[in-house]
DRENBA-614003 format. One record per residue: residue in three letters; x, y, z of N, C-alpha, C in turn. Coordinates in Angstrom, 2 decimals, padded with zeros to 5 digits, always signed. Example, Ala and Ser with C-alpha at 12.3 -4.5 7.8 and 13.67 -1.06 7.14 Angstrom:
<nodes>
{residuo->ALA&npx->+013.19&npy->-005.69&npz->+007.80&capx->+012.30&capy->-004.50&capz->+007.80&cpx->+013.20&cpy->-003.30&cpz->+007.80}
{residuo->SER&npx->+012.85&npy->-002.25&npz->+007.08&capx->+013.67&capy->-001.06&capz->+007.14&cpx->+012.90&cpy->+000.03&cpz->+007.87}
</nodes>
This chain:
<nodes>
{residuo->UNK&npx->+171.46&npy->+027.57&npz->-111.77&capx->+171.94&capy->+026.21&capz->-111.93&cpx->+170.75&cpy->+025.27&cpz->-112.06}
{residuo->UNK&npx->+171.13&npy->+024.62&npz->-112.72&capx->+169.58&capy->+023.45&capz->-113.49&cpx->+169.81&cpy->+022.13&cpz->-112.41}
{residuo->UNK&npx->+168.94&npy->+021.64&npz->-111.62&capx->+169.01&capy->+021.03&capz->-110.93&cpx->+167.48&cpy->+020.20&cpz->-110.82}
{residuo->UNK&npx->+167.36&npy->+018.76&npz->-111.07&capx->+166.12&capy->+017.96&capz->-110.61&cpx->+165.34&cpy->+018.19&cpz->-108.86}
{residuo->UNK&npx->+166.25&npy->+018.71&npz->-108.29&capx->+165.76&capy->+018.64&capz->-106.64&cpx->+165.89&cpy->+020.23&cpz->-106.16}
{residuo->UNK&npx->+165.01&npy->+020.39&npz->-105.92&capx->+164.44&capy->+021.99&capz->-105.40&cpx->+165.09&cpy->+022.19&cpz->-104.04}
{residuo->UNK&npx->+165.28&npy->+020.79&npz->-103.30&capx->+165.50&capy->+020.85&capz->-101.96&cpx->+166.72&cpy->+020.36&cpz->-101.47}
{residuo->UNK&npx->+167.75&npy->+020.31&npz->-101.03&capx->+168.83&capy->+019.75&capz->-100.40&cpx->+169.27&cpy->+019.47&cpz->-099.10}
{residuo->UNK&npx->+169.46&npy->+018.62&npz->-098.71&capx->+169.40&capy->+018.42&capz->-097.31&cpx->+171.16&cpy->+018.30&cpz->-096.84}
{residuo->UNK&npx->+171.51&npy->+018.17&npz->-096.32&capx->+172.90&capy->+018.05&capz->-096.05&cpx->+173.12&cpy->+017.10&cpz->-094.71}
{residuo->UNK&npx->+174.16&npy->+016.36&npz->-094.40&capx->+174.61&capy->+016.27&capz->-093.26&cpx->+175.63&cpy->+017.08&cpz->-092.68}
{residuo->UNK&npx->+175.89&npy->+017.15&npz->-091.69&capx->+176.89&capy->+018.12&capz->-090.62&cpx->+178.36&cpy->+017.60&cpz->-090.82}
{residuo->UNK&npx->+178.33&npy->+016.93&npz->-089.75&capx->+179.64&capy->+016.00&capz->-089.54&cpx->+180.33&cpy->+014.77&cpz->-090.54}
{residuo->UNK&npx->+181.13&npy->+014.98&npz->-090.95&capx->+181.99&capy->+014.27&capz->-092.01&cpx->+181.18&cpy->+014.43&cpz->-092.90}
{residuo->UNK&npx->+180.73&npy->+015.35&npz->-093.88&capx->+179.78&capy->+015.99&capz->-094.93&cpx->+180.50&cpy->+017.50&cpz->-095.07}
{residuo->UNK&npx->+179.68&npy->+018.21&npz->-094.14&capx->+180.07&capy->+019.41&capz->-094.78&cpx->+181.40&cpy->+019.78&cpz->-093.65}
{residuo->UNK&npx->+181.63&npy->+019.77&npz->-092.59&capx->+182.86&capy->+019.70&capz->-091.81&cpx->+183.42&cpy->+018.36&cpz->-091.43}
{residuo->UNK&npx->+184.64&npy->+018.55&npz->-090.98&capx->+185.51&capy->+017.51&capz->-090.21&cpx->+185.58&cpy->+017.38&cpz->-088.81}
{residuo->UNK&npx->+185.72&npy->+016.39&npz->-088.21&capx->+185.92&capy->+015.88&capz->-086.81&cpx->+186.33&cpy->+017.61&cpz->-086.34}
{residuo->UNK&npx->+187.74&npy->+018.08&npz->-086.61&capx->+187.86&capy->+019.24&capz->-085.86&cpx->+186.78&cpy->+020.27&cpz->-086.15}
{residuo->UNK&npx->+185.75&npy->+020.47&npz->-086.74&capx->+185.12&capy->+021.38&capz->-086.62&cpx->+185.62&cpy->+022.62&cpz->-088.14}
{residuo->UNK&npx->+186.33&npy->+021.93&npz->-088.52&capx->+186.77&capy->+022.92&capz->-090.18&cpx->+186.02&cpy->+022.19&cpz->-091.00}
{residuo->UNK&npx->+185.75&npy->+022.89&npz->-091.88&capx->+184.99&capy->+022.99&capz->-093.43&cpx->+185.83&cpy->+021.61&cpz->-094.15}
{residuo->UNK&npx->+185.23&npy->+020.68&npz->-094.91&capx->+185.07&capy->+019.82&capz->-095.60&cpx->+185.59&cpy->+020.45&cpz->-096.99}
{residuo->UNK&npx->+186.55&npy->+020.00&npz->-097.53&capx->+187.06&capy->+020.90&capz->-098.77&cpx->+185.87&cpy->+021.33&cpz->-099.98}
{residuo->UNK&npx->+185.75&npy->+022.17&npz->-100.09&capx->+185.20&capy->+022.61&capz->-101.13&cpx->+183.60&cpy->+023.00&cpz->-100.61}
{residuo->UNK&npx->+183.08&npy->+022.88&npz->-099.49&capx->+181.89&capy->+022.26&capz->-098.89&cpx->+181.36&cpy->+023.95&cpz->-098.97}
{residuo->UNK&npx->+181.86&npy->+024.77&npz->-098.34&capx->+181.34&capy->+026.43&capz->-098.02&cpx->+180.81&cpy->+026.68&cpz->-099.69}
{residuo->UNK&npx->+181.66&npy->+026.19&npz->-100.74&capx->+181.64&capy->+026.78&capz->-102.10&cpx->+180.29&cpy->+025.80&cpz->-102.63}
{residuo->UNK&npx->+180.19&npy->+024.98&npz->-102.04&capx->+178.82&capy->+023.87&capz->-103.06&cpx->+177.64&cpy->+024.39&cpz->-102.10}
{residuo->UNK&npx->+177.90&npy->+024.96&npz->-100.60&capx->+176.36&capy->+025.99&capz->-100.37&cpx->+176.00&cpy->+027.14&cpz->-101.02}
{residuo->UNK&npx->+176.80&npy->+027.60&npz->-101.44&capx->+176.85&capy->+029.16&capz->-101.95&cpx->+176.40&cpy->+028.72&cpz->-103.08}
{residuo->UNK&npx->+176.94&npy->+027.97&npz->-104.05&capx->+176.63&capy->+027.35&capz->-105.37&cpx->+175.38&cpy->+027.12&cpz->-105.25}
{residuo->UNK&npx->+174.61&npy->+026.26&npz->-104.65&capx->+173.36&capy->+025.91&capz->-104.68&cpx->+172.70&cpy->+026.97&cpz->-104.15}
{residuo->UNK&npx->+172.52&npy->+027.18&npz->-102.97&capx->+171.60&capy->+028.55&capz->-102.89&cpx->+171.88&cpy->+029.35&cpz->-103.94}
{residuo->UNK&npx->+172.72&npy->+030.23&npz->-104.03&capx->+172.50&capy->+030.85&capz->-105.86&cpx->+172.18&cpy->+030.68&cpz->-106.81}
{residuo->UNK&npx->+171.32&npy->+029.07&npz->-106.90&capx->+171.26&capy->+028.81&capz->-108.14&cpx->+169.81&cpy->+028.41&cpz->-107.51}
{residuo->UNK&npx->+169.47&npy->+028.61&npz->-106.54&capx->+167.79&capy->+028.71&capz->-106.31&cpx->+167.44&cpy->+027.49&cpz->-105.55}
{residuo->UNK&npx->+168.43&npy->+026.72&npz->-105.04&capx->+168.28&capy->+025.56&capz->-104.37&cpx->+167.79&cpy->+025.71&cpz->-103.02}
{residuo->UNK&npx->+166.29&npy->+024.99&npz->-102.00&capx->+166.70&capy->+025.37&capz->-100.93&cpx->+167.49&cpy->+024.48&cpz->-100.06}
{residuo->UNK&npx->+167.86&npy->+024.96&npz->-098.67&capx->+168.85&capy->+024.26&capz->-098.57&cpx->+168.23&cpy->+023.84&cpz->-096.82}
{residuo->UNK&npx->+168.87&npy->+022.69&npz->-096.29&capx->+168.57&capy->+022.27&capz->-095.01&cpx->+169.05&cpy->+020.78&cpz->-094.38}
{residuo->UNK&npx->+169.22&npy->+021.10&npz->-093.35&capx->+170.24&capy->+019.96&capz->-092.23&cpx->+169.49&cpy->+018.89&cpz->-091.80}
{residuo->UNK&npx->+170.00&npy->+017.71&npz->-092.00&capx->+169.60&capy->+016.44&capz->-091.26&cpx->+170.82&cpy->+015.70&cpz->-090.40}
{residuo->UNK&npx->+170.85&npy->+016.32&npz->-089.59&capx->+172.00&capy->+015.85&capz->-088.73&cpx->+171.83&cpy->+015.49&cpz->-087.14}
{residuo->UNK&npx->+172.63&npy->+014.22&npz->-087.13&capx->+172.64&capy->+013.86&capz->-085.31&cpx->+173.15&cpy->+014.60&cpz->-084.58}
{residuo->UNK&npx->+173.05&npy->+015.11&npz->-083.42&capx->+173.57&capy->+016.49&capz->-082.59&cpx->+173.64&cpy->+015.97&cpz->-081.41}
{residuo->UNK&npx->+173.57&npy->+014.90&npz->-081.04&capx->+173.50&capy->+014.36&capz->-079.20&cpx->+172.57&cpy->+015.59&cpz->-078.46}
{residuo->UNK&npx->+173.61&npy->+016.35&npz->-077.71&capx->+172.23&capy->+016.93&capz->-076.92&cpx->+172.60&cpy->+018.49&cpz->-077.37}
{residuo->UNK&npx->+173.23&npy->+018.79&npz->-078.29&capx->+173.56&capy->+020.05&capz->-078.58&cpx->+172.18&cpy->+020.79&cpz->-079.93}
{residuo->UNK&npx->+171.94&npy->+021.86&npz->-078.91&capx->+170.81&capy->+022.56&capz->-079.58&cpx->+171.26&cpy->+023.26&cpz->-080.81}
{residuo->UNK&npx->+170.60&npy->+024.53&npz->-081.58&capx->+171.50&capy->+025.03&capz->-082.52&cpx->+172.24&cpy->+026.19&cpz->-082.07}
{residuo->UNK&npx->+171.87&npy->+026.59&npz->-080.71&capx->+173.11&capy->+027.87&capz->-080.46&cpx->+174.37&cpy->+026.86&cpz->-080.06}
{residuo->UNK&npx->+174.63&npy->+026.19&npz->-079.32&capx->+175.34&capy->+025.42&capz->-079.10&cpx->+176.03&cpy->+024.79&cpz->-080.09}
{residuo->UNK&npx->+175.64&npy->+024.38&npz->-081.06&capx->+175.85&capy->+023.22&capz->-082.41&cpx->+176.89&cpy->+024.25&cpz->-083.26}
{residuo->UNK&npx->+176.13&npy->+026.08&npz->-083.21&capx->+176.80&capy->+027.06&capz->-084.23&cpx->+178.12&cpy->+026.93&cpz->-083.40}
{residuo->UNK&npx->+178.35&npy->+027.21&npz->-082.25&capx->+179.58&capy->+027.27&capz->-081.40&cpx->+180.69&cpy->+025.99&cpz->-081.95}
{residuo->UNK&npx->+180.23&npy->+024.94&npz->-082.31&capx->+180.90&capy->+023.97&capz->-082.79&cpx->+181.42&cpy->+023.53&cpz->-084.22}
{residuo->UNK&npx->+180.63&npy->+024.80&npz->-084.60&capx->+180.93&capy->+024.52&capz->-086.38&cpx->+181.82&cpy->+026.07&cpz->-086.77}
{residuo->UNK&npx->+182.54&npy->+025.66&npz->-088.30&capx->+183.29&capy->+027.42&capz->-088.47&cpx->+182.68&cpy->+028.28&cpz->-088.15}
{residuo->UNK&npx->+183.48&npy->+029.14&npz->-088.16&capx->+182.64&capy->+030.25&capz->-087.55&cpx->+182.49&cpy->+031.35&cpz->-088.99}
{residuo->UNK&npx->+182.58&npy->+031.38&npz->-089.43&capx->+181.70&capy->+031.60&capz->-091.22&cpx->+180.52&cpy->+030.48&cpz->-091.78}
{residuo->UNK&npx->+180.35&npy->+029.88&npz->-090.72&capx->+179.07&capy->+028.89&capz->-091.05&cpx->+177.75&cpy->+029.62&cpz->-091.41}
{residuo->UNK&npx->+177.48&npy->+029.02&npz->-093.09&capx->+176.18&capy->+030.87&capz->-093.30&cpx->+175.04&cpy->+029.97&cpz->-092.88}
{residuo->UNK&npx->+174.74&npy->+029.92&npz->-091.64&capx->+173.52&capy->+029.58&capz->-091.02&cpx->+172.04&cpy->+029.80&cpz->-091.98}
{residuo->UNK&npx->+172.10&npy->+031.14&npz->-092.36&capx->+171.43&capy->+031.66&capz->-092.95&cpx->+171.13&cpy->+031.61&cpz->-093.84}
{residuo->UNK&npx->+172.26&npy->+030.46&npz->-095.11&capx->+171.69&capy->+030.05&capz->-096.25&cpx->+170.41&cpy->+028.99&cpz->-096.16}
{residuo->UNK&npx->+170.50&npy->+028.31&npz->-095.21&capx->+169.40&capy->+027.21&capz->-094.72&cpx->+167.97&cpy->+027.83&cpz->-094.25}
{residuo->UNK&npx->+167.13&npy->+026.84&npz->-094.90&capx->+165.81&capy->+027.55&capz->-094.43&cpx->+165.26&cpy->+027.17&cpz->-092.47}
{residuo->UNK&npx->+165.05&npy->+027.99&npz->-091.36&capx->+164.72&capy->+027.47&capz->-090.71&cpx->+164.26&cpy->+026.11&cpz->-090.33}
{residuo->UNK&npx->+163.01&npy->+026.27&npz->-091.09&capx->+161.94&capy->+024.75&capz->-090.61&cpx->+163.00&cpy->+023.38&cpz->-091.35}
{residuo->UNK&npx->+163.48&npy->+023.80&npz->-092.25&capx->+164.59&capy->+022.57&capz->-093.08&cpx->+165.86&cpy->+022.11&cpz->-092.08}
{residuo->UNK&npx->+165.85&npy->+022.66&npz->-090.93&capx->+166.81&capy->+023.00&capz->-089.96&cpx->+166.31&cpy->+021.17&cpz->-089.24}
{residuo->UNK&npx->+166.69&npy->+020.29&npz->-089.32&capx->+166.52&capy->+018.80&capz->-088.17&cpx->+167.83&cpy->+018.24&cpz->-087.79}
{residuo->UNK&npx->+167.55&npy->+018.84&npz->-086.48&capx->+168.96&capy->+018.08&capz->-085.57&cpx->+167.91&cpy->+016.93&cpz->-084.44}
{residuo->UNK&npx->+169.09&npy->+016.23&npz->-084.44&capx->+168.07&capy->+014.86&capz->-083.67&cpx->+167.82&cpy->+015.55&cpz->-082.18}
{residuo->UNK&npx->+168.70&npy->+016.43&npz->-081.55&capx->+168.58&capy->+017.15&capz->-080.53&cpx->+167.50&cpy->+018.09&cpz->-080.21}
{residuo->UNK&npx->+166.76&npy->+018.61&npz->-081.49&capx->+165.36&capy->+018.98&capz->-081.27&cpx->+164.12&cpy->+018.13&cpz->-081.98}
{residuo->UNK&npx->+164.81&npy->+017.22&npz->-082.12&capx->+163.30&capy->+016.03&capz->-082.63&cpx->+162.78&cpy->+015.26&cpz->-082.46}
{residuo->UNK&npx->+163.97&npy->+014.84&npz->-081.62&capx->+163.84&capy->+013.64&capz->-080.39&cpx->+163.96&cpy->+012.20&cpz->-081.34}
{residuo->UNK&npx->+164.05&npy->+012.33&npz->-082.39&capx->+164.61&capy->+011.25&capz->-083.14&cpx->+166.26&cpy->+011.26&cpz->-084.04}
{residuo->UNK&npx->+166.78&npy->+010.27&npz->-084.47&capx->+167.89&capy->+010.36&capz->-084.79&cpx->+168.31&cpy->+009.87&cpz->-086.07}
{residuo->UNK&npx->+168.80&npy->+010.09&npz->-086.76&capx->+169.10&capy->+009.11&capz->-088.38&cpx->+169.74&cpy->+007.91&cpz->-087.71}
{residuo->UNK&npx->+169.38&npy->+006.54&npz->-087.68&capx->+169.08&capy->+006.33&capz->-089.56&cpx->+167.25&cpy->+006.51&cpz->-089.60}
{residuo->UNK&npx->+166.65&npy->+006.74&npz->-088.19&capx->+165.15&capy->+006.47&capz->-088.44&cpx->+164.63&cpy->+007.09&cpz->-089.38}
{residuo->UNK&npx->+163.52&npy->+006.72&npz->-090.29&capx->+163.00&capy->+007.40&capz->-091.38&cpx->+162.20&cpy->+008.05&cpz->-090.73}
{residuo->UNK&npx->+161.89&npy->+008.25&npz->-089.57&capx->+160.75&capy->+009.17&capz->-089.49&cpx->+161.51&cpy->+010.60&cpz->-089.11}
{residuo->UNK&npx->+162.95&npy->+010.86&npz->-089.15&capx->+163.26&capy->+012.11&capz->-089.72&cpx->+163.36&cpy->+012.42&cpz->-090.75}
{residuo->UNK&npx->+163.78&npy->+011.78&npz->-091.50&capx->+163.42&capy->+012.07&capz->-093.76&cpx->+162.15&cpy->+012.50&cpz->-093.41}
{residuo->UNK&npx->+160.96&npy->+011.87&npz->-092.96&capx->+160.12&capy->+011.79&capz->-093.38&cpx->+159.41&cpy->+013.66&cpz->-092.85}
{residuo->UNK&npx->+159.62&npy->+013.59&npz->-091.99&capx->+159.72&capy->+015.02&capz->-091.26&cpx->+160.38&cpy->+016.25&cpz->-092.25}
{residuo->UNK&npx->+161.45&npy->+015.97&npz->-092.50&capx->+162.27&capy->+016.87&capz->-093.53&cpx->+161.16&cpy->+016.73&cpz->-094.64}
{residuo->UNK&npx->+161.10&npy->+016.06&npz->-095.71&capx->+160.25&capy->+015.69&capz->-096.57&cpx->+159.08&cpy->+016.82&cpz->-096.35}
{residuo->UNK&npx->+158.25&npy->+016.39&npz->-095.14&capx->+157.00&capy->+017.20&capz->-095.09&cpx->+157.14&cpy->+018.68&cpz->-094.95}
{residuo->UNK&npx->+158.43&npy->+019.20&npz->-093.98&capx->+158.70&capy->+020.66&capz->-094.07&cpx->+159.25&cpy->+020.99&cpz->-095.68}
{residuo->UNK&npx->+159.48&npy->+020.25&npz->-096.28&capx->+160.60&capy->+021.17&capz->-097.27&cpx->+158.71&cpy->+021.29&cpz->-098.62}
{residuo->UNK&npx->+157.65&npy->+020.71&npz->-097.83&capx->+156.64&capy->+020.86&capz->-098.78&cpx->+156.54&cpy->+020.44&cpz->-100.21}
{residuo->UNK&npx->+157.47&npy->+019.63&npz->-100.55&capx->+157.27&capy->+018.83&capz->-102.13&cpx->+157.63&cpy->+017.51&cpz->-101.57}
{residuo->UNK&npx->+157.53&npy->+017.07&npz->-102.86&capx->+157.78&capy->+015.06&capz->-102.96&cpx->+159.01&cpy->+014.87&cpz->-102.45}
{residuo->UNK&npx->+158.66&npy->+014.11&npz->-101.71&capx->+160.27&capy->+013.27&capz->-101.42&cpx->+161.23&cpy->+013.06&cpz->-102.56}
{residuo->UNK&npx->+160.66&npy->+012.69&npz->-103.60&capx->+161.46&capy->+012.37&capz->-104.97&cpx->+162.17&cpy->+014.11&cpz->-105.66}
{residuo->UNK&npx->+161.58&npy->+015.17&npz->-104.63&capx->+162.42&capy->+016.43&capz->-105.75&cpx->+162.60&cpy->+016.67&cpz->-104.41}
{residuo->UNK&npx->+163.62&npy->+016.05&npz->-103.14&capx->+164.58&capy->+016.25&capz->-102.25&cpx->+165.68&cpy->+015.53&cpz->-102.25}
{residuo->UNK&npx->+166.72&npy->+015.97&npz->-102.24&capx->+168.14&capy->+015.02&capz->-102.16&cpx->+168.79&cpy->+015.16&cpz->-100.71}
{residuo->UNK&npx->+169.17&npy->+014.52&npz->-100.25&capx->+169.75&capy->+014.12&capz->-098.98&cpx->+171.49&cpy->+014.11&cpz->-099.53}
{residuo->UNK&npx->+172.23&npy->+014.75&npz->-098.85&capx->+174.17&capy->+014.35&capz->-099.23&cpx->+174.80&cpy->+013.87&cpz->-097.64}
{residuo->UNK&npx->+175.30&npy->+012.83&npz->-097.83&capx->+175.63&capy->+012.26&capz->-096.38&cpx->+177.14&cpy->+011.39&cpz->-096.70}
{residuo->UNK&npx->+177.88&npy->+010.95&npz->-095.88&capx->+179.08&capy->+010.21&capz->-096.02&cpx->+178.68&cpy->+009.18&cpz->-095.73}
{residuo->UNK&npx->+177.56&npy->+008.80&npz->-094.52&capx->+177.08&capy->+007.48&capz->-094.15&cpx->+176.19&cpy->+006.91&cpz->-095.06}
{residuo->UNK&npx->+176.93&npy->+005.38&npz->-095.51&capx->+175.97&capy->+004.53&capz->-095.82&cpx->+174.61&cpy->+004.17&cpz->-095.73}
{residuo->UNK&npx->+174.65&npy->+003.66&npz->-094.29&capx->+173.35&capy->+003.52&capz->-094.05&cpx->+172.23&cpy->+004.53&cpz->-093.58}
{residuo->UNK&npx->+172.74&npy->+006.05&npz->-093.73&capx->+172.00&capy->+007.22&capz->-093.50&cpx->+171.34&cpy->+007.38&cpz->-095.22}
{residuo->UNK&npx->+171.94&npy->+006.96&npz->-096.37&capx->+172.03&capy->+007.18&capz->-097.87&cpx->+170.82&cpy->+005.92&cpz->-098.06}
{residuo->UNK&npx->+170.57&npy->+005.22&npz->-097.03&capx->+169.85&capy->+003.69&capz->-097.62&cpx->+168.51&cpy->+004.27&cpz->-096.83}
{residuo->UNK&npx->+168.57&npy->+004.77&npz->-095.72&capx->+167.19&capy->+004.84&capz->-094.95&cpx->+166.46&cpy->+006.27&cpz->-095.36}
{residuo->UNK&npx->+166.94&npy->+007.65&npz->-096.13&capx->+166.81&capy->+008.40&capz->-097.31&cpx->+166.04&cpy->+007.99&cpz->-098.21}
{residuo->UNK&npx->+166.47&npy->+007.04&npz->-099.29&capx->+165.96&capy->+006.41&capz->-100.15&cpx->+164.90&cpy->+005.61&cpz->-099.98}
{residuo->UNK&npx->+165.08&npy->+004.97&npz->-099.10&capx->+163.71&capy->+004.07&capz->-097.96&cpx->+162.31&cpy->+004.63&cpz->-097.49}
{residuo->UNK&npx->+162.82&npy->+006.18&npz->-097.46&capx->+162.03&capy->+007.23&capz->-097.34&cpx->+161.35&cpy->+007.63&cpz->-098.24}
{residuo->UNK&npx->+161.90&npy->+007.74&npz->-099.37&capx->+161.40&capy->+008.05&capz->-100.77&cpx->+162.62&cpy->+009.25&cpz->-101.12}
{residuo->UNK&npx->+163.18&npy->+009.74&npz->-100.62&capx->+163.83&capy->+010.92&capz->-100.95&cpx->+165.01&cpy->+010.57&cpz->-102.31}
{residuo->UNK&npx->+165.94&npy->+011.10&npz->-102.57&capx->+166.65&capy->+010.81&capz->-103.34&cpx->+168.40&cpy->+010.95&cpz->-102.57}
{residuo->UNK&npx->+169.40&npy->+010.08&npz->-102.51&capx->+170.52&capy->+010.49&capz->-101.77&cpx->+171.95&cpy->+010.37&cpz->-102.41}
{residuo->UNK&npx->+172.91&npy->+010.45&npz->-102.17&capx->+173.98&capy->+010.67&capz->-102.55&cpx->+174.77&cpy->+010.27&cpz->-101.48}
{residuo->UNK&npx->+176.21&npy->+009.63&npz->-101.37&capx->+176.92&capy->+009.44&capz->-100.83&cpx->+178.44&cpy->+010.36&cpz->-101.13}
{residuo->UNK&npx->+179.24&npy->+011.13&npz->-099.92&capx->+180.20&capy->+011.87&capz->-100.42&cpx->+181.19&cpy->+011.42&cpz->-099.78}
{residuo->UNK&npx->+182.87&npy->+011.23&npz->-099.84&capx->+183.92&capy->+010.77&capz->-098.87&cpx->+183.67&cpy->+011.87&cpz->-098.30}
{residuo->UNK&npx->+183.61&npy->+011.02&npz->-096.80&capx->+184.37&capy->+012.06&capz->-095.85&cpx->+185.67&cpy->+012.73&cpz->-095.42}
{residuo->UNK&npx->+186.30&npy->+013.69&npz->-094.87&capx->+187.60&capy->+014.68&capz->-095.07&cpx->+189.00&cpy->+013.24&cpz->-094.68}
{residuo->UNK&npx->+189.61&npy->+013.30&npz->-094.84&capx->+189.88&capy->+014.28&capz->-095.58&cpx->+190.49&cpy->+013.65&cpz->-097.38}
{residuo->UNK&npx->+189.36&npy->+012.90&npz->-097.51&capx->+188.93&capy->+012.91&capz->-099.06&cpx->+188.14&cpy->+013.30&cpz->-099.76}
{residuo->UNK&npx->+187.36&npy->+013.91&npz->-099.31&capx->+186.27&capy->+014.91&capz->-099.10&cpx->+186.15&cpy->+014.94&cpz->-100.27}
{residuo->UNK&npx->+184.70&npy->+014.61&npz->-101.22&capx->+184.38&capy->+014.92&capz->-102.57&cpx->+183.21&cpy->+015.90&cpz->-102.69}
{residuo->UNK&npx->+182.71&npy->+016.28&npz->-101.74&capx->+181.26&capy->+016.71&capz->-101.68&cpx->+181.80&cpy->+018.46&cpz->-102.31}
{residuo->UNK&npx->+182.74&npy->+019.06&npz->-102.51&capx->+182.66&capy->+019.74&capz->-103.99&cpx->+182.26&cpy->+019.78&cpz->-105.30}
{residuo->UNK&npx->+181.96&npy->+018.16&npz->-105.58&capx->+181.30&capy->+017.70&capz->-106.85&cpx->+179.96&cpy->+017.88&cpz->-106.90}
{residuo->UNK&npx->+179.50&npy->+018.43&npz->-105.80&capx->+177.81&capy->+017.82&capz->-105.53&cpx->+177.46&cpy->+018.52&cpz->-107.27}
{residuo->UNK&npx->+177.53&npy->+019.64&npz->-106.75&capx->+177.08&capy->+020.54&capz->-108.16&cpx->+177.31&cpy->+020.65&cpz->-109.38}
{residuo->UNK&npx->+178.47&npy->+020.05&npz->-109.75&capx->+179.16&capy->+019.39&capz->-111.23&cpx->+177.72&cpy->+018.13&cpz->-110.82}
{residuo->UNK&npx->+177.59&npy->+017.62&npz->-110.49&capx->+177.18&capy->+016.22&capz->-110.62&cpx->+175.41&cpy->+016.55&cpz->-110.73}
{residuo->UNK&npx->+175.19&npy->+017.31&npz->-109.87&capx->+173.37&capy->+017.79&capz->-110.50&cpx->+173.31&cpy->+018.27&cpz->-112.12}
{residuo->UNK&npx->+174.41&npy->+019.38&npz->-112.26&capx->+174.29&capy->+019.42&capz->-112.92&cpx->+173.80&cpy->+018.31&cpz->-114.26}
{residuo->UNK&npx->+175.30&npy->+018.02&npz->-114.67&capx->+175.12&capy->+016.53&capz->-115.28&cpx->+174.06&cpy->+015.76&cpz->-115.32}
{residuo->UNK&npx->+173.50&npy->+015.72&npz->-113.99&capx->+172.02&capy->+014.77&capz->-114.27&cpx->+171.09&cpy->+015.56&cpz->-114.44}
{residuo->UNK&npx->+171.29&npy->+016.82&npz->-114.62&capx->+170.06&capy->+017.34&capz->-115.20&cpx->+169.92&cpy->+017.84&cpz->-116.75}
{residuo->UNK&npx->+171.49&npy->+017.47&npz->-117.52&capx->+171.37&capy->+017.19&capz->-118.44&cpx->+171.30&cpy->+016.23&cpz->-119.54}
{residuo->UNK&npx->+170.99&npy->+015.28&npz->-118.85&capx->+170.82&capy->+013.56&capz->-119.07&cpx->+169.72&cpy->+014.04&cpz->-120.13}
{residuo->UNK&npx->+170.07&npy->+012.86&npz->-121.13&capx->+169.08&capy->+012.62&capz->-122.24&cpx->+167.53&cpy->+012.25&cpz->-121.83}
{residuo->UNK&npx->+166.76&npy->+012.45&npz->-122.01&capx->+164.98&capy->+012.20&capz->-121.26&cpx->+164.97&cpy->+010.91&cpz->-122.24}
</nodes>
């Protein structure tokens, strides 16, 4: 899959799942999509005080942990900072090892999509469930990566 951003970041809650802890429609199928198509992939999400064994306990339990790269892994619960601060983009940014400008951030929050961009990164806004659009992510890279130069 032809894509401008090497890197993808995701949010957790109202992104890729719902309040109860189920999958965000279409959300399991746009990780699989992107990692198969060579994307890497990784979390920027608020966690209060829940670590990631704890955090997996709270999410489906087909959650492919494993499509995500470790170090791309930022929960505010091990960083000691929280979105909207940029100095977690900015953190993500430096692990994922390229420009902020070939990382995309996908979030439901507004002002998580403004302090991203603030960052330098590139972001996207998706409804959260249960209007849930973030199935499009990948129709929609696409598309912009076939934009006229």
């Amino acid at each position: 899959m032809a894509t401008p951003y090497p890197v993808v970041f995701f949010d957790l809650g109202d992104t890729l799942v719902d309040r109860t802890h189920q999958w965000a429609p279409g959300a399991r199928e746009v990780l699989r999509t992107l990692s198969d198509g060579g994307c890497r992939l990784g979390i920027i999400s608020n966690t209060g005080d829940l670590g990631l064994p704890e955090l997996l306990k709270e999410l489906p339990e087909d959650f492919p942990v494993h499509l995500f790269e470790e170090q791309l892994l930022l929960l505010s619960s091990q960083e000691g900072v929280a979105k909207p601060a940029l100095e977690i983009f900015r953190r993500a940014v430096s692990r994922a090892g390229v420009a902020a400008s070939q990382c995309l951030f996908v979030t439901e929050n507004a002002l998580h999509v403004l302090a991203a961009l603030q960052a330098g990164m590139h972001a996207v806004r998706v409804l959260p469930p249960p209007e849930a659009d973030v199935h499009r992510i990948p129709q929609l890279l696409q598309e912009l990566a076939n934009l006229p130069g």
